[in-house]
N, C-alpha and C positions, 0 to 999 in steps of 0.2 A: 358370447356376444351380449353388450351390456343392453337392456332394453329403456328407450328413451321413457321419461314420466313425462306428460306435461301439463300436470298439476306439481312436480318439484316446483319448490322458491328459488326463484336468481336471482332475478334484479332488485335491485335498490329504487326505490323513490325517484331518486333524480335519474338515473338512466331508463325508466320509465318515462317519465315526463319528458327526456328529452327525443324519446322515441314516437311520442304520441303529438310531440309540440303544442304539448300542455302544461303550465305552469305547478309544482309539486301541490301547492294548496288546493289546487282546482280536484286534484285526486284524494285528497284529504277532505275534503268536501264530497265527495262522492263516498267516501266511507264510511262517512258520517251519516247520509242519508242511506245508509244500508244499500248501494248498488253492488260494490264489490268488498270481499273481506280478504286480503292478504294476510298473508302467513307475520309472523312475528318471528325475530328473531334476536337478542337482548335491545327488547326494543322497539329495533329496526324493522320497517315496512321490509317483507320481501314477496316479490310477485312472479306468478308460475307465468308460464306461456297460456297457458288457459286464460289466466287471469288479463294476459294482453291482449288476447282475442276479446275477452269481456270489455275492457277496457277501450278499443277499438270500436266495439259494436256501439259502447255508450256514446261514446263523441260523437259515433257520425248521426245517429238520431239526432244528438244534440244539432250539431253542423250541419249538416245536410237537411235533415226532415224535422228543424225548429221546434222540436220538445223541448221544454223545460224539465225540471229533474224530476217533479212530478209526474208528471206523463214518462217518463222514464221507466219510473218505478214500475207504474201501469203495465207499462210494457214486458218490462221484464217481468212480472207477476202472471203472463201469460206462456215463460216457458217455463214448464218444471223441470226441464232436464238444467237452469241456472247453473245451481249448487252440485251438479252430479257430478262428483269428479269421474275422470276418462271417459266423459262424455262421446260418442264416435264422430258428433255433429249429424247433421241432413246433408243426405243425397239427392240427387235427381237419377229416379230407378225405372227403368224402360217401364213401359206398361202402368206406373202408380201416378194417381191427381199427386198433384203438389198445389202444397199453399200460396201463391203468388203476395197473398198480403203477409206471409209471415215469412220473411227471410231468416238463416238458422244464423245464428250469434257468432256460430262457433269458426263458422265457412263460409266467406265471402260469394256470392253466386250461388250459394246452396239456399232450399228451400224446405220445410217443416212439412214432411210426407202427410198426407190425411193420411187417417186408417179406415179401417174397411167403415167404423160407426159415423165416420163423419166426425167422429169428435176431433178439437184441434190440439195434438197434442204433437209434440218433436220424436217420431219414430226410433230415436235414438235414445230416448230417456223412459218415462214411464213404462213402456212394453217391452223393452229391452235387454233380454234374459241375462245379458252380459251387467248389469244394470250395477252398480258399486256407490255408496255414499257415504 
């Protein structure tokens, strides 16, 4: 059985953009300010499924909760699991706080487990014995 990657590159530029119904520049402007780095391929932008999660999370900050790309950045600069590839995402785990202000990037509905320090950090990234970058 083949096991899925989903940090493999697929798509192209444009069936991105037209998946996210955002115009191709607007994602090239977003790479340009360092939010997301798609793979290359002679060239060609290609973007994993992770990377559409990322890409999803950005717009709707944008779209929904009025960030500009600054505040974007911001934002993203508070998860370090970003760049991890085979990130697992945030759960909501019987018995654990969750972050209500940090939702996980990765998983719509999910939430950035506190750990036992308090610190804010996404359960799935820095402590995460499975951890790969």
């Amino acid at each position: 059985m083949v096991e899925f990657n989903a940090d493999q590159p697929l798509y192209t530029i444009g069936v991105v953009a037209e998946l996210l119904g955002v115009h191709p520049e607007t994602l090239r402007v977003w790479e340009r300010n360092g939010l997301i780095k798609p793979a290359r391929s002679h060239k060609q932008r290609l973007y994993s499924n992770n990377d559409l999660r990322r890409l999803r999370f950005i717009n709707k900050m944008i779209e929904e909760k009025g960030l500009n790309l600054a505040g974007v950045k911001q934002v993203i600069h508070l998860y370090p699991c970003w760049w991890v590839q085979n990130c697992e995402g945030g759960h909501f785990r019987e018995g654990q706080p969750v972050n209500y202000a940090k939702p996980c990037w990765k998983e719509d509905g999910a939430y950035c487990i506190l750990i036992e320090d308090k610190a804010d950090y996404c359960n799935s990234c820095e402590h995460c014995p499975k951890r790969s970058v």
